[in-house]
TORLO-668077 format. One record per residue (C-alpha): residue number from 1; residue in one letter; x, y negated, z negated. Coordinates in pm, 1 decimal. Example, Ala and Ser with C-alpha at 12.3 -4.5 7.8 and 13.67 -1.06 7.14 Angstrom:
// TORLO-668077
  pos  code         x         y         z
    1     A    1230.0     450.0    -780.0
    2     S    1367.0     106.0    -714.0
// end
This chain:
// TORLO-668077
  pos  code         x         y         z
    1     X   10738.5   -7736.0  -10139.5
    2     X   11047.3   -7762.4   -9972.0
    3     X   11334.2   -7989.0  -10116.4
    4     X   11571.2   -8188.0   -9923.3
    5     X   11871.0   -8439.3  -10042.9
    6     X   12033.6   -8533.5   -9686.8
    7     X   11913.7   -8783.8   -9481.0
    8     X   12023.1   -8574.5   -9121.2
    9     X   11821.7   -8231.1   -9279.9
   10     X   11542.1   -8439.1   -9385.0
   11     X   11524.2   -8588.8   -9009.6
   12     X   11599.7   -8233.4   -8871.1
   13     X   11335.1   -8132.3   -9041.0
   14     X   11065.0   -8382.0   -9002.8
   15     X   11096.7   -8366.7   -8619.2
   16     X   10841.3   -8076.6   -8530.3
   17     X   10584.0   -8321.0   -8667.0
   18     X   10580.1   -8560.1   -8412.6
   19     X   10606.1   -8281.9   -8145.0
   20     X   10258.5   -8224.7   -7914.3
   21     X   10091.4   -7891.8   -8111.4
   22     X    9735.4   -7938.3   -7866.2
   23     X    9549.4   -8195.7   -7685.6
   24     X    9300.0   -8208.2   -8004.4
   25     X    9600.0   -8251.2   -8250.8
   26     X    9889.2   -8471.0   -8058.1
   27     X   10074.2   -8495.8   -8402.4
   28     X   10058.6   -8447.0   -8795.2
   29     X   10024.9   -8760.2   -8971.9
   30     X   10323.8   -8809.0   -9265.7
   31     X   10212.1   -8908.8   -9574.1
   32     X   10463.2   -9101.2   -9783.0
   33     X   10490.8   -9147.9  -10157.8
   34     X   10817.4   -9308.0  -10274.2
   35     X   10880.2   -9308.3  -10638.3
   36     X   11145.6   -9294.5  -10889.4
   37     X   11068.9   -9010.7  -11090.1
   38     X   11014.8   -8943.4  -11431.7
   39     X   10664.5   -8869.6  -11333.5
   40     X   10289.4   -8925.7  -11457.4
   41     X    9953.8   -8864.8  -11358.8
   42     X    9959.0   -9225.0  -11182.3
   43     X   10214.9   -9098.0  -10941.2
   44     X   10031.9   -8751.1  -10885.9
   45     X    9702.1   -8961.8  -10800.3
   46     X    9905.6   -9136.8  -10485.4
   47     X   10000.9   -8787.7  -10372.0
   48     X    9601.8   -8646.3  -10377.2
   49     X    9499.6   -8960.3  -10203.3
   50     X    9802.6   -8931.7   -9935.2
   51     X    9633.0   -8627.6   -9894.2
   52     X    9363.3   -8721.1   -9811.7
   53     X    9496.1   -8951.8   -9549.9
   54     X    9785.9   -8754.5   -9387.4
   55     X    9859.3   -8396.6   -9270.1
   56     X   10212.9   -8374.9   -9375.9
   57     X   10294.5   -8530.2   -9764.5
   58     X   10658.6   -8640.4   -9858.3
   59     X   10732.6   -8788.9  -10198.0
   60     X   11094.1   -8909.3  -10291.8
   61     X   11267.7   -8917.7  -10591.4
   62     X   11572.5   -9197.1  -10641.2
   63     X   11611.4   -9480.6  -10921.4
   64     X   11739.4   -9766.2  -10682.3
   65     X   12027.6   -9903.9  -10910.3
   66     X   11971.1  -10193.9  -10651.7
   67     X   11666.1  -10370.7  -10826.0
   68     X   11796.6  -10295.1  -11184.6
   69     X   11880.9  -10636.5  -11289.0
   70     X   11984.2  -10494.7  -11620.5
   71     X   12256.9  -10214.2  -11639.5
   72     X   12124.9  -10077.4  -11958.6
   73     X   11726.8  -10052.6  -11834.2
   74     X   11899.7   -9835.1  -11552.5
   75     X   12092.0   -9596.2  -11738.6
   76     X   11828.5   -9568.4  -12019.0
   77     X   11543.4   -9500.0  -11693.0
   78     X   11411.8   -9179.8  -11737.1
   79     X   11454.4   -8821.9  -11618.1
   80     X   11262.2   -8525.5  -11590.6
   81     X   11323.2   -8380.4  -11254.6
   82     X   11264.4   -8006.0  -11339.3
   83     X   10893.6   -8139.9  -11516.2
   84     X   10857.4   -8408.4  -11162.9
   85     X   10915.4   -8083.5  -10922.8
   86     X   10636.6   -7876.9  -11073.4
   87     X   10410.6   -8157.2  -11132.9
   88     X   10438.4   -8165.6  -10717.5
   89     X   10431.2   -7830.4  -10649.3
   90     X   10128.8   -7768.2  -10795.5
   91     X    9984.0   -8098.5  -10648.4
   92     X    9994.6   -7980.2  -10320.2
   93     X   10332.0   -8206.7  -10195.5
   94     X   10486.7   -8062.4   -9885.7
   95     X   10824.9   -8229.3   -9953.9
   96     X   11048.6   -8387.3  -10177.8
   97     X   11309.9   -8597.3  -10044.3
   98     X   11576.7   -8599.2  -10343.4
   99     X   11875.4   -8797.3  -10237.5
  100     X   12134.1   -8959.1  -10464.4
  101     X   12385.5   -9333.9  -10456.8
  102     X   12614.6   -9166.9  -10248.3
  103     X   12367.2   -9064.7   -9953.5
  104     X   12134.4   -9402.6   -9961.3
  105     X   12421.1   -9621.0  -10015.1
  106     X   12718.9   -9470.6   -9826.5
  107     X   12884.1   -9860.4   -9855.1
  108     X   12846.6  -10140.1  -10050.5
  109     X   12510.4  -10311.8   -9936.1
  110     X   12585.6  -10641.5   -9804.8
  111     X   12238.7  -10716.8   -9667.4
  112     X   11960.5  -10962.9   -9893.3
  113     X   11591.0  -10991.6   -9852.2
  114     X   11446.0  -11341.7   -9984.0
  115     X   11039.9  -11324.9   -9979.6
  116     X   11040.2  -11682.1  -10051.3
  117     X   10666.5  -11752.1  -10258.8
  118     X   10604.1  -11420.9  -10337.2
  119     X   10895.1  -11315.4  -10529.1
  120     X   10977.7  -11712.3  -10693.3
  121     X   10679.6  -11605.5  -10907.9
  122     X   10598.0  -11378.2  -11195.4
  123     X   10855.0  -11094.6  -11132.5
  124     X   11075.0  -11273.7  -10924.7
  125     X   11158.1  -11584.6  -11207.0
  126     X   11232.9  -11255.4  -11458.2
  127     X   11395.4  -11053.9  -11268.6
  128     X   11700.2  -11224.9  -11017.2
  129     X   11743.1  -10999.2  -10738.2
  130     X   11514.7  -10739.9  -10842.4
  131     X   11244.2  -10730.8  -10513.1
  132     X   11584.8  -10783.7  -10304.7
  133     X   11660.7  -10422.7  -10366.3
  134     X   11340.0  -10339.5  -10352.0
  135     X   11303.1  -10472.3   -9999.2
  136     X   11628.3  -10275.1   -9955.4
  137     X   11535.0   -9960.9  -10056.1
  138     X   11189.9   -9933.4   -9888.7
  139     X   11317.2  -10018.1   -9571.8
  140     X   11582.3   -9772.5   -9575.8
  141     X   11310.8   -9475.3   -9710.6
  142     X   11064.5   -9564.4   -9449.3
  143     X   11350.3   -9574.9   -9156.3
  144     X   11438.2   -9260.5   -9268.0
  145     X   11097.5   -9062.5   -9344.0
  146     X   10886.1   -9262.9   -9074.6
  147     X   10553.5   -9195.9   -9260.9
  148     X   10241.3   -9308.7   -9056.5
  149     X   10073.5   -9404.2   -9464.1
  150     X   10283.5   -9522.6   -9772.4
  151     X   10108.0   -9487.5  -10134.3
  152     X   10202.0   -9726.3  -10380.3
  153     X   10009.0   -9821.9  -10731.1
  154     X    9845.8  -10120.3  -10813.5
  155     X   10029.8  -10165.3  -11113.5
  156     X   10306.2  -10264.4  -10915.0
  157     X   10115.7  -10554.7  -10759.7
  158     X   10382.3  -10792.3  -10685.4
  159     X   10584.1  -10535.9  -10518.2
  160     X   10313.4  -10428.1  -10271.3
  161     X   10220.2  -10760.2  -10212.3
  162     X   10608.4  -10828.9  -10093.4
  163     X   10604.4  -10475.3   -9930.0
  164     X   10334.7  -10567.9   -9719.6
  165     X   10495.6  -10858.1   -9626.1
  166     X   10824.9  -10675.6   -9500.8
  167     X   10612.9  -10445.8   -9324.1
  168     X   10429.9  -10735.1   -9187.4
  169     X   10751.2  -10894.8   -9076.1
  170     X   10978.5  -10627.4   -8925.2
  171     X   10704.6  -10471.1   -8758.5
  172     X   10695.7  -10132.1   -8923.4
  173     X   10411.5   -9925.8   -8804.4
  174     X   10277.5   -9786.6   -9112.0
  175     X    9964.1   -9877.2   -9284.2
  176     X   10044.0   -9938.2   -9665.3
  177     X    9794.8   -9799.0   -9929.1
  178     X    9744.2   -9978.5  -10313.1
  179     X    9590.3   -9729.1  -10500.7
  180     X    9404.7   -9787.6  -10871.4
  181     X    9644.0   -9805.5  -11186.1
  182     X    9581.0   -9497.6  -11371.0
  183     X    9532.9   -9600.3  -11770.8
  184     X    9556.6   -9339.4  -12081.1
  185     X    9237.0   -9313.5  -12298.0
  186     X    9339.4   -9618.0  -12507.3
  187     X    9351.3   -9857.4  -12159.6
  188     X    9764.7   -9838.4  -12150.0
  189     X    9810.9   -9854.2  -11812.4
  190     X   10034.0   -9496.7  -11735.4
  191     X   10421.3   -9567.9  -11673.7
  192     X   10769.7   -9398.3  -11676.6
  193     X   10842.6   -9662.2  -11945.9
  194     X   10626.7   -9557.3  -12171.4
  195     X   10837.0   -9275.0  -12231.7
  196     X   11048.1   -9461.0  -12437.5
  197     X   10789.8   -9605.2  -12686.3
  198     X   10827.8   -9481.9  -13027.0
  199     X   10472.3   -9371.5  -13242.4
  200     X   10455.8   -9777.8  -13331.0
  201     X   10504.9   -9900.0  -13001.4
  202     X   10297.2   -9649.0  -12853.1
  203     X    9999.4   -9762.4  -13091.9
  204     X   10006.4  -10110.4  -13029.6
  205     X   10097.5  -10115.0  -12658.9
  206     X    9695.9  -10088.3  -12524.0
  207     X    9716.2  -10440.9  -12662.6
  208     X    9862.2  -10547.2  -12331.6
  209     X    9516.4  -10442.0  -12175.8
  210     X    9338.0  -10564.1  -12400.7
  211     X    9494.0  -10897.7  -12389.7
  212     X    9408.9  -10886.1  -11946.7
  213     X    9031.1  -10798.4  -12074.6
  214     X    8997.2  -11080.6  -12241.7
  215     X    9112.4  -11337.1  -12000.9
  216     X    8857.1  -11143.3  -11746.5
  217     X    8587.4  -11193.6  -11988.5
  218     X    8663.2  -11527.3  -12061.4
  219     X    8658.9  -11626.4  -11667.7
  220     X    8325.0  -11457.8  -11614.3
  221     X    8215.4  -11710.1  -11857.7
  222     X    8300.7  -11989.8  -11717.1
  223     X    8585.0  -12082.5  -11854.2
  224     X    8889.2  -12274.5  -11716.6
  225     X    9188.9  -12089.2  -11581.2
  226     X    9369.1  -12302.0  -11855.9
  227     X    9140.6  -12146.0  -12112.7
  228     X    9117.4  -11830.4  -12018.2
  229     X    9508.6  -11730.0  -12018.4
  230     X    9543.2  -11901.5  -12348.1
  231     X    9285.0  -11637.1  -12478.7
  232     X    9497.4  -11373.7  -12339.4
  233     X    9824.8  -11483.4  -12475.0
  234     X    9700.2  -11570.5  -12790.8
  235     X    9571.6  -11223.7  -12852.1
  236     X    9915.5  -11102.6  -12777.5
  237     X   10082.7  -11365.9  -12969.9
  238     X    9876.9  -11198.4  -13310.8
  239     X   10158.1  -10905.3  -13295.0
  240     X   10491.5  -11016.0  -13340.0
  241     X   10610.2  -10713.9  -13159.7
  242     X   10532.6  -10861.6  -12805.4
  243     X   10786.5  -11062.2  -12668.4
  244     X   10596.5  -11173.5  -12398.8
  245     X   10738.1  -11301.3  -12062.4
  246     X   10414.9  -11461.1  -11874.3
  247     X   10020.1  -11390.9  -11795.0
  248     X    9945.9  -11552.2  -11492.1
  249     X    9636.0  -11609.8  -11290.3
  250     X    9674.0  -11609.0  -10980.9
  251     X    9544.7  -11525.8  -10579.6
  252     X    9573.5  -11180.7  -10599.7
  253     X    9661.9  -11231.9  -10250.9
  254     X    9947.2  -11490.5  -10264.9
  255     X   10028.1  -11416.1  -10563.2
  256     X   10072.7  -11776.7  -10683.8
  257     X    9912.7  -11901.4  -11012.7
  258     X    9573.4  -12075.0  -10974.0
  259     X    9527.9  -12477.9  -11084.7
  260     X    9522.3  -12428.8  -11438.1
  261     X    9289.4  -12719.3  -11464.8
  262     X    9047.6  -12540.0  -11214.0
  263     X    8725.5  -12471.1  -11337.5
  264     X    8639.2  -12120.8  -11229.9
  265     X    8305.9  -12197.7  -11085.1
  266     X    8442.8  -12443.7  -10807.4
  267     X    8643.6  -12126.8  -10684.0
  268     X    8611.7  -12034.3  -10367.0
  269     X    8417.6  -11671.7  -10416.1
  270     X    8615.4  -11552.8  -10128.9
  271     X    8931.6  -11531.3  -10295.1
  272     X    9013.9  -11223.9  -10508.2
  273     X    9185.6  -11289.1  -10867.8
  274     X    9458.0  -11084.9  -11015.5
  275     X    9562.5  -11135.1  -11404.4
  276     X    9901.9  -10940.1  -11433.5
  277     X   10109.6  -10978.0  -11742.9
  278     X   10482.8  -10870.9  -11841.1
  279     X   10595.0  -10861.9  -12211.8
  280     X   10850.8  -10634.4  -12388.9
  281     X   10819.3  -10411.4  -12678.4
  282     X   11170.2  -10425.7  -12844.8
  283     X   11390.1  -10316.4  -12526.6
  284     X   11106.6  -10179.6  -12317.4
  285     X   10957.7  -10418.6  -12068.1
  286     X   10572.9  -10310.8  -11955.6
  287     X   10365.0  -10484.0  -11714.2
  288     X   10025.4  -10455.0  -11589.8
  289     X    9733.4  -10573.0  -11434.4
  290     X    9335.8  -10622.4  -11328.9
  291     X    9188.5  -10730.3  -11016.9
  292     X    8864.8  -10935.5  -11071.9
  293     X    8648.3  -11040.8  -10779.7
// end
């Protein structure tokens, strides 16, 4: 795997690629996995399946100080770069782009992204500015790499759901991939963050999942929207080590919250429901969620 941390080597170097190699084979297809380290077996399954889709695979490593809202979540963000480069390696990555501030953000950014619905929701009402420099950072990484596929986890829901939408917008010809959350044996839903549960937090944590069960199950019987996220919260709200933020129903589409009052079976069976949910377990902040059709 070949490591790069300019953005002029990294172009250099991609430009074979899109050279003509035979009538048959006109190009090789890039691959693109952007992440910011500190990896897991949830990031590894985004690089087998880009693999499956592309020729060429190129993950990149950079925590975006952009969409920290919070200076102390970025500084405490985790590291393991020596662990992240083997995990690749023996994945099968082809490259790892590796840049740092100074090379993404050679001035002070001036630009802002507003998403308007999608991030005044969930996310968005937590986290002021947050999917701005997400929007930022995205654009920049695929204007740089020009992948032909981008890989990004369903955890992240909101944030694919606004990706899409930029992609949408500015025209950028890539087809976006949302690949399964990958969960531990206990149902916790694999993150960076997790790294910095200690042995209580890490017990209790699957509650999160457990709590998103429950609303499913109480929606496949029937139950308001109304009803069934009060079953979910409440089941969170029994451990007074949650400090939880929202668990919303919503289009997992849109994104926005369904008419609490709704009664699911007057739904139209078309649309696809996502229950996400964000809490906090003493400084760390988790989310997740499941998609229910």
């Amino acid at each position: 795997m070949k490591i790069i941390e300019k953005i002029d080597e990294l172009r250099l170097s991609l430009a074979p690629l899109t050279y003509q190699k035979t009538e048959k084979q006109p190009y090789k297809t890039i691959g693109f996995v952007p992440t910011m380290g500190a990896l897991h077996e949830g990031h590894i399954s985004l690089i087998e399946e880009a693999k499956t889709k592309s020729d060429f695979v190129i993950c990149s490593i950079f925590v975006n100080p952009l969409q920290f809202n919070n200076t102390g979540d970025f500084t405490n963000y985790p590291i393991s770069l020596e662990k992240d480069i083997k995990m690749l390696e023996k994945a099968g990555c082809d490259l790892l782009f590796l840049p740092n501030s100074d090379t993404m953000y050679q001035n002070s950014v001036r630009t802002k992204m507003i998403f308007e619905e999608l991030d005044s929701v969930m996310e968005g009402t937590h986290r002021e500015g947050h999917f701005s420099g997400v929007g930022i950072v995205v654009a920049k990484l695929f204007n740089i790499v020009q992948p032909n596929h981008a890989f990004f986890g369903q955890k992240d829901l909101q944030q694919f759901a606004i990706i899409q939408q930029m992609v949408n917008d500015l025209s950028f010809p890539i087809q976006l991939h949302c690949c399964p959350i990958k969960r531990e044996e206990d149902g916790l839903a694999m993150s960076s963050r997790n790294r910095r549960l200690d042995e209580d937090q890490r017990t209790i944590a699957p509650k999160i999942y457990e709590s998103l069960i429950l609303t499913k199950k109480m929606l496949k019987k029937d139950q308001t929207i109304k009803k069934a996220q009060q079953s979910g919260l409440s089941h969170l709200q029994k451990y007074k080590e949650f400090k939880t933020e929202y668990l919303e129903i919503v289009d997992a589409t849109t994104l926005q919250p369904l008419d609490s009052e709704l009664d699911i079976k007057k739904l139209d069976k078309k649309i696809k429901i996502a229950v996400c949910v964000a809490t906090k377990l003493g400084e760390i902040r988790l989310i997740d969620n499941i998609l229910i059709d």
